[in-house]
Backbone as CSV, one residue per row, in Angstrom:
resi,resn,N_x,N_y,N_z,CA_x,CA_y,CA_z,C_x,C_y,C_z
1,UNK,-2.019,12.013,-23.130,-2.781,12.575,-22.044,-2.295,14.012,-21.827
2,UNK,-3.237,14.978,-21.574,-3.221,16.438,-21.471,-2.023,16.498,-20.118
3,UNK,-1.256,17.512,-20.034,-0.498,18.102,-18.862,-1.740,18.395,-17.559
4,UNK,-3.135,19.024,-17.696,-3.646,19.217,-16.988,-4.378,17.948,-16.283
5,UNK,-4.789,16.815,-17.425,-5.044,15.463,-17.160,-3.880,14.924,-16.146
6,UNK,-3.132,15.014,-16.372,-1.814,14.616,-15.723,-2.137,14.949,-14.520
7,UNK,-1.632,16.118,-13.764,-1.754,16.831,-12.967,-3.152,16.866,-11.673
8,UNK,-4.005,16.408,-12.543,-5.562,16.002,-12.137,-5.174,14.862,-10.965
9,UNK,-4.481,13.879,-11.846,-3.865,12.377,-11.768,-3.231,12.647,-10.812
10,UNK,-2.222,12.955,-10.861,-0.811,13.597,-9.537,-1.540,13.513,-8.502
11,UNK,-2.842,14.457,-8.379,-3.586,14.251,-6.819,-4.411,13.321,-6.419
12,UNK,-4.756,12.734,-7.394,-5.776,11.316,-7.090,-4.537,10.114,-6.341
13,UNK,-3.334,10.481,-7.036,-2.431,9.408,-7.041,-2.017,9.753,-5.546
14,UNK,-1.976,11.128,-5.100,-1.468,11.226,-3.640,-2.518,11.238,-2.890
15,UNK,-3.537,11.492,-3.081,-4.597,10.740,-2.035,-4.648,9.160,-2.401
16,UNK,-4.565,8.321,-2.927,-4.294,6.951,-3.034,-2.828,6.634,-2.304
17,UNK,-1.624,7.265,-2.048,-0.589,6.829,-1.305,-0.914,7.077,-0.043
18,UNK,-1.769,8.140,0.498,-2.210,8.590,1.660,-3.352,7.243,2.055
19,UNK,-4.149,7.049,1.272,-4.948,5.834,1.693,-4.012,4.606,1.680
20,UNK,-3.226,4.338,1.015,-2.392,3.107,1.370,-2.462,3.050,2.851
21,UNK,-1.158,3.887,2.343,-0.329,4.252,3.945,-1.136,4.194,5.632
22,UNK,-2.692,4.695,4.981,-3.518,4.739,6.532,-4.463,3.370,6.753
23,UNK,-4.972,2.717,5.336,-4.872,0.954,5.476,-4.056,0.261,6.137
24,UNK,-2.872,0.615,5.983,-1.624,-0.773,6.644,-1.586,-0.044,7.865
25,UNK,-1.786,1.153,8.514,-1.235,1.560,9.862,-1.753,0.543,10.975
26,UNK,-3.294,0.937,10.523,-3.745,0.089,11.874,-3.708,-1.234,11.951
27,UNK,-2.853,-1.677,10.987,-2.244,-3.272,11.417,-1.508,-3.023,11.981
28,UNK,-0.499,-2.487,11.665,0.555,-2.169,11.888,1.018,-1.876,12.995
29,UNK,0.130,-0.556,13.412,0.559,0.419,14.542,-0.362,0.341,15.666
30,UNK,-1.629,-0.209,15.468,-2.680,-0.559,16.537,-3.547,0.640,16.019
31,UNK,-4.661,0.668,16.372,-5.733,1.560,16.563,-5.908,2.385,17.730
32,UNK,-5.261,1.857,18.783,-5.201,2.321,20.060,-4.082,3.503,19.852
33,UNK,-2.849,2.845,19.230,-2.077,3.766,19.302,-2.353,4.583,18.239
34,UNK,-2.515,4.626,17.147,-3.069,5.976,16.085,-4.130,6.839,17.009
35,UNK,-5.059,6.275,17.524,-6.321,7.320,17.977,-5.711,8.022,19.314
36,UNK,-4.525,7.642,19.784,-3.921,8.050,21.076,-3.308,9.508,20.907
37,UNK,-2.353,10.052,21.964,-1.505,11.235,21.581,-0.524,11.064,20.971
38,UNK,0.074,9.534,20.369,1.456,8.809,20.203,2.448,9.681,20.627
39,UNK,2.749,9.471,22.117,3.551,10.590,22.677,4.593,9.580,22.886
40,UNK,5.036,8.321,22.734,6.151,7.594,22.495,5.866,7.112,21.200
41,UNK,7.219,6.837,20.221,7.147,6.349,19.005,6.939,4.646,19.089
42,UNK,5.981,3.892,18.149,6.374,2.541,18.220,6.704,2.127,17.371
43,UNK,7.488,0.720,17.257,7.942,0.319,16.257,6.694,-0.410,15.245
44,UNK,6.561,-0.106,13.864,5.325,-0.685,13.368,6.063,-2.587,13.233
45,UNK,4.918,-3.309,12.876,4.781,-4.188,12.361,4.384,-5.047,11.148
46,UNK,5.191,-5.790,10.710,5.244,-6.407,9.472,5.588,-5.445,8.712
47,UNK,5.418,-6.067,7.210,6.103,-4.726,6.224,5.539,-3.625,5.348
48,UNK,4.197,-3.814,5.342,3.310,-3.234,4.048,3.257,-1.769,4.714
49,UNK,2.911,-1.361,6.024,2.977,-0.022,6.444,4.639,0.973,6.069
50,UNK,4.985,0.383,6.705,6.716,0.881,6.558,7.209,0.942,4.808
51,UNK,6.600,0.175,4.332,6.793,0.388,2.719,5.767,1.810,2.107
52,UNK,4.194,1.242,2.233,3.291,2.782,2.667,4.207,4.042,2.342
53,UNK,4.820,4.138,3.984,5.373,5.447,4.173,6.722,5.955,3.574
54,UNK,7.599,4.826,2.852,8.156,5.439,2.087,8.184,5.257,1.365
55,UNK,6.579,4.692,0.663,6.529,4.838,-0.865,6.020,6.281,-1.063
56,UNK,5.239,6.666,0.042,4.505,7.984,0.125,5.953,9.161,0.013
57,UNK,6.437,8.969,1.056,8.167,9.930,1.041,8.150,10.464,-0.435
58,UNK,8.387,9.185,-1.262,8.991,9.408,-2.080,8.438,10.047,-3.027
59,UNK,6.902,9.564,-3.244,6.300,10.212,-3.838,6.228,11.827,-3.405
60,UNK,6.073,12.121,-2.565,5.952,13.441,-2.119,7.576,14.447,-2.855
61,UNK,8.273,13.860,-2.520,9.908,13.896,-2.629,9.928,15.237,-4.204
62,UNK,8.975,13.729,-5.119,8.849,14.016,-6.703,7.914,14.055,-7.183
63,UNK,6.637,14.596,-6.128,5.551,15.395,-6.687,5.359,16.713,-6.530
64,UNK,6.279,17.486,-6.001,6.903,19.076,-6.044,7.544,19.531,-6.822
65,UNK,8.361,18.880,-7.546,8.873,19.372,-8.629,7.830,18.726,-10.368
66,UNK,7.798,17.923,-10.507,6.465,17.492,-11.236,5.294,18.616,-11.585
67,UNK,4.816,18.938,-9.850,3.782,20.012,-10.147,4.770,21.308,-10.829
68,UNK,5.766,21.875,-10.038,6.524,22.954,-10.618,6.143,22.532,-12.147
69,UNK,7.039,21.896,-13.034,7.419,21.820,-14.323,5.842,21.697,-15.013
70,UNK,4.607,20.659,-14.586,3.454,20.668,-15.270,3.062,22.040,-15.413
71,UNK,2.866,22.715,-13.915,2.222,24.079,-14.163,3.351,25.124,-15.334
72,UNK,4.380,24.753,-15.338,5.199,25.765,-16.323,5.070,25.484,-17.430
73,UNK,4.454,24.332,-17.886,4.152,23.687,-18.813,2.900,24.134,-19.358
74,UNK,2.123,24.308,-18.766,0.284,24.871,-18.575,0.628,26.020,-18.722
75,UNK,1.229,27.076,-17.917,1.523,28.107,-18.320,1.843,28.789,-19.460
76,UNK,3.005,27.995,-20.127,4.230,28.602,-20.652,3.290,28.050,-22.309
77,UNK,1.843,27.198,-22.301,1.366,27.005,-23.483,2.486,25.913,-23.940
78,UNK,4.010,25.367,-24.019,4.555,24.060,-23.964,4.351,22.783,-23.685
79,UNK,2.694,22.927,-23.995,2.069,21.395,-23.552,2.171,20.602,-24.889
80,UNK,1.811,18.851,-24.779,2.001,18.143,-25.929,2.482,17.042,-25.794
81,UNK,3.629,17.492,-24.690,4.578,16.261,-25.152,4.493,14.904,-24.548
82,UNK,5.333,13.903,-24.131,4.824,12.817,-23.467,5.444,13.014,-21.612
83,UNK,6.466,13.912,-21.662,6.853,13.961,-20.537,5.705,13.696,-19.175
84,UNK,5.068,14.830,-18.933,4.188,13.848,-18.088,3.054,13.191,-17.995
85,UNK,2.968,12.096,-19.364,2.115,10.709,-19.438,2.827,9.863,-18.983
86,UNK,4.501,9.841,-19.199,5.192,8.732,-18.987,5.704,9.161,-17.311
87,UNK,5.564,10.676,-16.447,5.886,10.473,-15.273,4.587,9.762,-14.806
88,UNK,3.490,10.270,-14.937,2.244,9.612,-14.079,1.922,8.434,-14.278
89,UNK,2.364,7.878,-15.678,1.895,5.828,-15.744,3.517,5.666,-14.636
90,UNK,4.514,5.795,-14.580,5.195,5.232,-13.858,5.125,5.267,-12.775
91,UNK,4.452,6.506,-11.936,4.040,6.954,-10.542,3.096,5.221,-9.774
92,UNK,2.327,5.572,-11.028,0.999,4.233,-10.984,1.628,3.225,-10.629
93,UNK,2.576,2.720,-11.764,3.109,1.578,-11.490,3.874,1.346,-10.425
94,UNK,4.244,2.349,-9.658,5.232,2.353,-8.768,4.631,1.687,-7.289
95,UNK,3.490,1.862,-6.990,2.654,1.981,-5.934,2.833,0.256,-5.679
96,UNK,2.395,-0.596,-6.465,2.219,-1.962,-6.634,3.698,-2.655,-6.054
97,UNK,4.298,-1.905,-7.225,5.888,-2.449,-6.875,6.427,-2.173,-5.867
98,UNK,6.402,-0.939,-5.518,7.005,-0.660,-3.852,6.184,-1.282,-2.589
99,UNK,5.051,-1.265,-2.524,4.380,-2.284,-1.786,4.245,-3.737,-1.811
100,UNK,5.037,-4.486,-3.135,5.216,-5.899,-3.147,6.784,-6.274,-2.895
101,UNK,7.341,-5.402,-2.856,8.877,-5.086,-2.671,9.240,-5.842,-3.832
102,UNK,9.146,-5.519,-4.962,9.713,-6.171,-6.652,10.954,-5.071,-6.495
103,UNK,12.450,-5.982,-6.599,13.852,-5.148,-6.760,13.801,-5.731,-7.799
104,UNK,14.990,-5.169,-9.263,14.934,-3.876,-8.868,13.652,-3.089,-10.121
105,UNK,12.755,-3.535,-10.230,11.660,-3.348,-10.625,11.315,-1.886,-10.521
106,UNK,10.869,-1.781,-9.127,10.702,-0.292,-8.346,11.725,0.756,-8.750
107,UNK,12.896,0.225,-8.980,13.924,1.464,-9.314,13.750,1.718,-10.797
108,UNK,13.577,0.926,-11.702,13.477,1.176,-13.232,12.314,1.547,-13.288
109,UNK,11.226,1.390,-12.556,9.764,2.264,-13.266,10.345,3.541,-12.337
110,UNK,11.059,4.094,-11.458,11.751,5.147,-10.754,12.462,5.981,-11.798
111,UNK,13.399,5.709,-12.003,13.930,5.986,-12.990,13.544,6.408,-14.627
112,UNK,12.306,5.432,-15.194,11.272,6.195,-16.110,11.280,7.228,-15.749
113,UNK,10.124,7.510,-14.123,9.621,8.378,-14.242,10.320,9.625,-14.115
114,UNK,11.445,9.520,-13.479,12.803,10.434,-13.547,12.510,11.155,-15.249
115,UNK,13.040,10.060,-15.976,13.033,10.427,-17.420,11.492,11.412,-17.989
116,UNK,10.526,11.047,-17.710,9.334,11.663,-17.415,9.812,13.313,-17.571
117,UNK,9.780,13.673,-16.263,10.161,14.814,-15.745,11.323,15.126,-16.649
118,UNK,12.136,14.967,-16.726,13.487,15.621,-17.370,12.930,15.696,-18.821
119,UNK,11.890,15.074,-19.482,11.122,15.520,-20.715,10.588,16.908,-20.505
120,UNK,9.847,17.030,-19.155,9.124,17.671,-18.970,10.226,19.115,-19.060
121,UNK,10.846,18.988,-17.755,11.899,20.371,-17.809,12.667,21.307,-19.172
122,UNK,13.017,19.643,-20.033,13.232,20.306,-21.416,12.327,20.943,-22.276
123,UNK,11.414,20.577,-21.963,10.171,21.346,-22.903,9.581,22.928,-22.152
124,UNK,10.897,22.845,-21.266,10.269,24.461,-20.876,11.716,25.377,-21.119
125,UNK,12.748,24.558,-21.471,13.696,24.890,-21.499,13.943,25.845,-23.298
């Protein structure tokens, strides 16, 4: 898959953590309270929201540097390699696993995608 294919992906994939995340709220958090000023914090309920938001974290965490290295990648004409096919299938996979809470599952497709990226950085290196 192309670096720019990739990258395409990266944002579909963060508007899909953003839709998670706003599915489980209003179980979670009420409707009353999302559409409110939430001028006190509440505690959410059950677990699929609270997973949501830091599956989203995380993603966010390591989709800033990702974009850095793709675009230097696009840039720099150093496209080709597998670095980020293997960050974005692991991103994918990650979503499922962090929302079913699979240990330590979630950390080894994590860790791929770690490896991902550090393909990526070397190929600009």
């Amino acid at each position: 898959m192309s670096e720019y294919a990739c990258l395409v992906l990266s944002l579909v994939l963060w508007f899909a953590h953003i839709l998670a995340q706003s599915a489980f709220a209003g179980g979670s958090l009420g409707v009353d309270y999302l559409s409110g000023p939430r001028d006190e914090p509440r505690q959410p309920s059950g677990k699929l929201y609270p997973r949501a938001t830091r599956a989203l974290h995380n993603y966010t965490e390591n989709f800033v540097p990702f974009v850095a290295a793709d675009l230097g990648l696009i840039a720099t004409g150093h496209t080709g390699g597998w670095g980020a096919t293997v960050w974005i299938v692991m991103r994918i996979l990650y979503i499922p696993l962090y929302l079913a809470g699979v240990s330590p599952g979630r950390t080894i497709v994590w860790v791929f995608s770690m490896i991902g990226l550090i393909m990526m950085v070397w190929r600009l290196a």
